[in-house]
C-alpha positions as a LaTeX table, in Angstrom:
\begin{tabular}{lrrr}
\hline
Residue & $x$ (\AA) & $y$ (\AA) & $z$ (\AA) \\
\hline
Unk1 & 6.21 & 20.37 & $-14.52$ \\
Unk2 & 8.49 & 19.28 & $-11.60$ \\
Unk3 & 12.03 & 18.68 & $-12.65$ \\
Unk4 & 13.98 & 15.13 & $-11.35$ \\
Unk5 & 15.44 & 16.95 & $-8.32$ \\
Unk6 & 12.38 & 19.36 & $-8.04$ \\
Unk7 & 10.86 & 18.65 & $-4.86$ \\
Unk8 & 10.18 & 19.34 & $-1.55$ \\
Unk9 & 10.47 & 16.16 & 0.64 \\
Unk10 & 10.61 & 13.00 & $-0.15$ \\
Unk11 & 7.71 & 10.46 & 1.22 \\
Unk12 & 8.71 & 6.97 & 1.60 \\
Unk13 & 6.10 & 4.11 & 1.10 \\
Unk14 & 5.76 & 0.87 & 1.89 \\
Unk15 & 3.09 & $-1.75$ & 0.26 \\
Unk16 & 3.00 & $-4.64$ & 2.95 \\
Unk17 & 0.27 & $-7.82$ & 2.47 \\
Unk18 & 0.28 & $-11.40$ & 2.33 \\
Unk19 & 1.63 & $-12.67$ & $-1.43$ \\
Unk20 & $-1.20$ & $-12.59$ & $-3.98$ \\
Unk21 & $-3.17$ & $-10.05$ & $-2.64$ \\
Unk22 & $-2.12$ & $-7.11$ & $-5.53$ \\
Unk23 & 0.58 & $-5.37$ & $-4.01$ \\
Unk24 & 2.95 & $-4.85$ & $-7.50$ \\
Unk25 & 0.40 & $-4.22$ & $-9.46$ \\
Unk26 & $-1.24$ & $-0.90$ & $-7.10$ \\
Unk27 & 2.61 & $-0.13$ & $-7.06$ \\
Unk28 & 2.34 & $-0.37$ & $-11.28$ \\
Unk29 & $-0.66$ & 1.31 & $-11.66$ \\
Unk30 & 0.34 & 4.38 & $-9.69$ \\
Unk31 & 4.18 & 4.45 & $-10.76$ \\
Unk32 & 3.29 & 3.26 & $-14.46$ \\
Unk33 & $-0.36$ & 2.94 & $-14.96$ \\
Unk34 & 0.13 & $-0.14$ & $-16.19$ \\
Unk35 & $-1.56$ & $-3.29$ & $-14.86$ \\
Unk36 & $-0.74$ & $-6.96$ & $-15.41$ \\
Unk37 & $-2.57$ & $-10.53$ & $-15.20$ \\
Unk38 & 0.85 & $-12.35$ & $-15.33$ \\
Unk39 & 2.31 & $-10.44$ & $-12.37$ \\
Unk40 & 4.48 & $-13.18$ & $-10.27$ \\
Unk41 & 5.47 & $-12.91$ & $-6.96$ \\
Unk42 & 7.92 & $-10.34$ & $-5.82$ \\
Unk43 & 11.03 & $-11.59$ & $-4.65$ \\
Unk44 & 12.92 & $-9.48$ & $-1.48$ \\
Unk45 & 11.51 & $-5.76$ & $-2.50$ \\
Unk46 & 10.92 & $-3.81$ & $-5.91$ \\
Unk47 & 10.65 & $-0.21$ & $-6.15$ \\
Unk48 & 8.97 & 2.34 & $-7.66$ \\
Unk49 & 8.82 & 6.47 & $-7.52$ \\
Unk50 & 6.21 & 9.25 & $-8.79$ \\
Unk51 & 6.65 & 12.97 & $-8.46$ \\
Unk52 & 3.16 & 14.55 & $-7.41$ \\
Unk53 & 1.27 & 18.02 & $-6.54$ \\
Unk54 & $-0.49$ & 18.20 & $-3.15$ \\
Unk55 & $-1.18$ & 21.48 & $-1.49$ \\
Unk56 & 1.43 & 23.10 & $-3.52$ \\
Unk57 & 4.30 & 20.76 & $-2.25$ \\
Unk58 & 6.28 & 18.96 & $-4.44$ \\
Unk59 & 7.13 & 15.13 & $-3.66$ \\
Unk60 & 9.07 & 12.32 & $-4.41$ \\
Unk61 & 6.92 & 9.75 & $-3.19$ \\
Unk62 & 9.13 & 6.44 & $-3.18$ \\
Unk63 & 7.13 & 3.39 & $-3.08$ \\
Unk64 & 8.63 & $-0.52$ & $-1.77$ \\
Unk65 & 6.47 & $-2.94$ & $-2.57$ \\
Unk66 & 7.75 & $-5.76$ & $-0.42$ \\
Unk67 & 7.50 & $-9.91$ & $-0.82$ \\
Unk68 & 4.50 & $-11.31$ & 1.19 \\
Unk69 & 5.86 & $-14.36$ & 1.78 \\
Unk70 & 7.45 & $-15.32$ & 5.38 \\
Unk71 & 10.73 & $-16.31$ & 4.06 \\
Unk72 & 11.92 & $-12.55$ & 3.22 \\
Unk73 & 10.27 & $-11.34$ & 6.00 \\
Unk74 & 14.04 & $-10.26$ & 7.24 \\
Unk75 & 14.30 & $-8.80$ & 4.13 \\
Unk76 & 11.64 & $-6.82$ & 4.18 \\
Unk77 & 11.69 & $-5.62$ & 7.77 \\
Unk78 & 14.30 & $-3.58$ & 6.97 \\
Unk79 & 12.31 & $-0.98$ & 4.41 \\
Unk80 & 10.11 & $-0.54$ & 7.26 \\
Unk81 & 12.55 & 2.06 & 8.60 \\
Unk82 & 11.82 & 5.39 & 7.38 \\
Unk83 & 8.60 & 5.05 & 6.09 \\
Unk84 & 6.66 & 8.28 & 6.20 \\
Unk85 & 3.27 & 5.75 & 5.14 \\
Unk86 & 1.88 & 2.42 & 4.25 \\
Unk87 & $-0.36$ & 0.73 & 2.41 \\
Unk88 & $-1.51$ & $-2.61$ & 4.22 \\
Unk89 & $-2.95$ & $-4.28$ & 1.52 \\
Unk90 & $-5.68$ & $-7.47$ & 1.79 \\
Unk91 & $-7.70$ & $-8.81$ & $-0.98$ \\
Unk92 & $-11.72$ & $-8.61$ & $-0.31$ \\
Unk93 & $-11.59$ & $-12.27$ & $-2.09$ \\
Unk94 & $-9.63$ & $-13.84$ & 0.25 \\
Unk95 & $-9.94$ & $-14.16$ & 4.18 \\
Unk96 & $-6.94$ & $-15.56$ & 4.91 \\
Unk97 & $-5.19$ & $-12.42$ & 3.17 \\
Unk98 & $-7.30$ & $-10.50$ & 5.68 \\
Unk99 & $-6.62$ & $-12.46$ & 8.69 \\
Unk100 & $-3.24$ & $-11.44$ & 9.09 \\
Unk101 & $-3.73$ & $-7.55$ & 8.56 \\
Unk102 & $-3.01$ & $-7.55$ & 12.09 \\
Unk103 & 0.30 & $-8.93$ & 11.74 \\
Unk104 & 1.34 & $-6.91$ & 9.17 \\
Unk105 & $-0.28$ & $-3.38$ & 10.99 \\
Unk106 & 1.70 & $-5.14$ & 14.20 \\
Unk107 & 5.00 & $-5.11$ & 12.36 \\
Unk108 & 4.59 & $-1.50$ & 10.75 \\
Unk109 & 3.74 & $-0.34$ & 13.80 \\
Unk110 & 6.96 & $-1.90$ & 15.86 \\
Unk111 & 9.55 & $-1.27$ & 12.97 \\
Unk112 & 8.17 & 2.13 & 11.41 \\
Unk113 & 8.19 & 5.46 & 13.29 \\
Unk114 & 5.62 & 5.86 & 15.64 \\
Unk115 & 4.17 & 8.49 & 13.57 \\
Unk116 & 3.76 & 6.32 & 10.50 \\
Unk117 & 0.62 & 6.78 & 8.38 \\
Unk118 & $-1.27$ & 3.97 & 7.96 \\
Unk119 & $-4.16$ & 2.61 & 5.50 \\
Unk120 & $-6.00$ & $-0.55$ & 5.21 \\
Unk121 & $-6.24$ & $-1.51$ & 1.13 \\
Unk122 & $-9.09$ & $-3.96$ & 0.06 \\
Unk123 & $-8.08$ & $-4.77$ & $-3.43$ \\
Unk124 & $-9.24$ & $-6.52$ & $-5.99$ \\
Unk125 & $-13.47$ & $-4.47$ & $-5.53$ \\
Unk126 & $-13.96$ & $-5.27$ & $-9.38$ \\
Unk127 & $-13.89$ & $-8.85$ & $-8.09$ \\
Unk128 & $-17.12$ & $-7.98$ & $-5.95$ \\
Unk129 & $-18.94$ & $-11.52$ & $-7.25$ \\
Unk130 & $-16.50$ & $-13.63$ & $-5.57$ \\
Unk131 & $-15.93$ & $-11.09$ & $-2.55$ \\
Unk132 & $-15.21$ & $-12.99$ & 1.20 \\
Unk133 & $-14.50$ & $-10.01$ & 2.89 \\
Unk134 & $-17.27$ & $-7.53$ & 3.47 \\
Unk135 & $-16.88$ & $-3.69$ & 3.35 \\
Unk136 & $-18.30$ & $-3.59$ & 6.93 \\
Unk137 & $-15.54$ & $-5.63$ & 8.59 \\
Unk138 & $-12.54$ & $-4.24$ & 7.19 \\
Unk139 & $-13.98$ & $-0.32$ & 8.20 \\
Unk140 & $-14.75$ & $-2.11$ & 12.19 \\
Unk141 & $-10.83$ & $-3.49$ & 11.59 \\
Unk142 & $-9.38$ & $-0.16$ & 10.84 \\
Unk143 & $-11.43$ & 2.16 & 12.94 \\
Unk144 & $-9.85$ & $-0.58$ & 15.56 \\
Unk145 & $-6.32$ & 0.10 & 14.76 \\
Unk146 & $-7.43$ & 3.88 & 13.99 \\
Unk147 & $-6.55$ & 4.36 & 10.40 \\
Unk148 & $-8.31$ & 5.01 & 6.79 \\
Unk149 & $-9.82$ & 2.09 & 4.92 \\
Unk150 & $-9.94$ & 2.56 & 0.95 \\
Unk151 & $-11.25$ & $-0.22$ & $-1.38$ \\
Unk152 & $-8.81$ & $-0.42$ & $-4.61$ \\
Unk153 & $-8.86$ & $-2.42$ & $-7.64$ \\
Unk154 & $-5.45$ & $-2.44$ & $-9.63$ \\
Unk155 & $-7.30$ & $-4.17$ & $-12.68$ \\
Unk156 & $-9.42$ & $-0.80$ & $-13.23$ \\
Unk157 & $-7.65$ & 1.75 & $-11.36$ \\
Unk158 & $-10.07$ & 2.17 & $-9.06$ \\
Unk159 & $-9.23$ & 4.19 & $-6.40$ \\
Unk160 & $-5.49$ & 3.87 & $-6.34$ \\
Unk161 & $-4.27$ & 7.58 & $-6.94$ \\
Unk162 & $-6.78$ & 8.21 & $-4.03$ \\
Unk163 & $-5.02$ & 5.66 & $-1.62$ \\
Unk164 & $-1.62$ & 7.09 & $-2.20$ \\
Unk165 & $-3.34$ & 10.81 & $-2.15$ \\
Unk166 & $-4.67$ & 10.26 & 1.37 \\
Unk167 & $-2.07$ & 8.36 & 2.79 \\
Unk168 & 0.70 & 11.70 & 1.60 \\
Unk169 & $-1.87$ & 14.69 & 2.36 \\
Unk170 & $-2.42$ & 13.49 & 5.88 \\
Unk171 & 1.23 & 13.55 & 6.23 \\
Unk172 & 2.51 & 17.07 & 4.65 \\
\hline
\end{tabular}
């Protein structure tokens, strides 16, 4: 059992995406594992922390799930700074969410450290009917900017302990 101040580092987080595309409700399913339909759009930044196992280091992960939408960009920005990780999230249903990955790896990459791990997120995979976005592309867009690419869905928990797992092991 690790105690509240029982750890060994603390790994800072940051869910960054366009509005819509499932960023609070990876952050609730990994914090909380809890999902919800209703979920509305962040406003400025919420938070959220686990304690977790990995190679016999405890951590405080800390996760930011930031607003998507351009006006709190300044906002958001900010949380950039320290990050130890990210989770650039698009959703495989919509191409416009996935047209301005670039942006948001762009911004990581000038406001984070240099050192900052990175990994694309398609969510939404249980919505593979209505998918826009093929597997394909997204692994040719992060092999470009030389980070992981996971496939998530927040609905049925489908590979979000993984995302966070890789994203913290390649780290400690």
């Amino acid at each position: 059992m690790i105690f509240e101040d029982d750890y060994d580092m603390i790994f800072k987080t940051v869910l960054i995406g366009d509005s819509g595309v499932g960023k609070t409700n990876i952050l609730s399913r990994y914090t909380r594992d809890e999902f919800s339909i209703e979920t509305k759009s962040t406003v400025g930044v919420e938070f959220g922390n686990k304690r977790i196992k990995i190679n016999n280091t405890n951590i405080k992960a800390q996760i930011w799930d930031t607003a998507g939408q351009e006006r709190y960009k300044s906002i958001t920005n900010a949380y950039y700074k320290g990050a130890k990780g990210s989770l650039v999230v698009f959703d495989i249903t919509n191409r416009e969410s996935f047209k301005t990955v670039d942006r948001w790896i762009g911004e990581m990459k000038s406001n984070a450290d240099p050192q900052v791990a990175i990994i694309l997120v398609g969510n939404k995979s249980d919505l593979e009917e209505l998918r826009k976005v093929s597997t394909e592309e997204a692994q040719a867009k992060a092999e470009h900017y030389e980070v992981a690419y996971i496939e998530t869905s927040a609905l049925k928990s489908t590979n979000i302990e993984k995302a966070f797992y890789l994203m913290i092991e390649g780290k400690i």
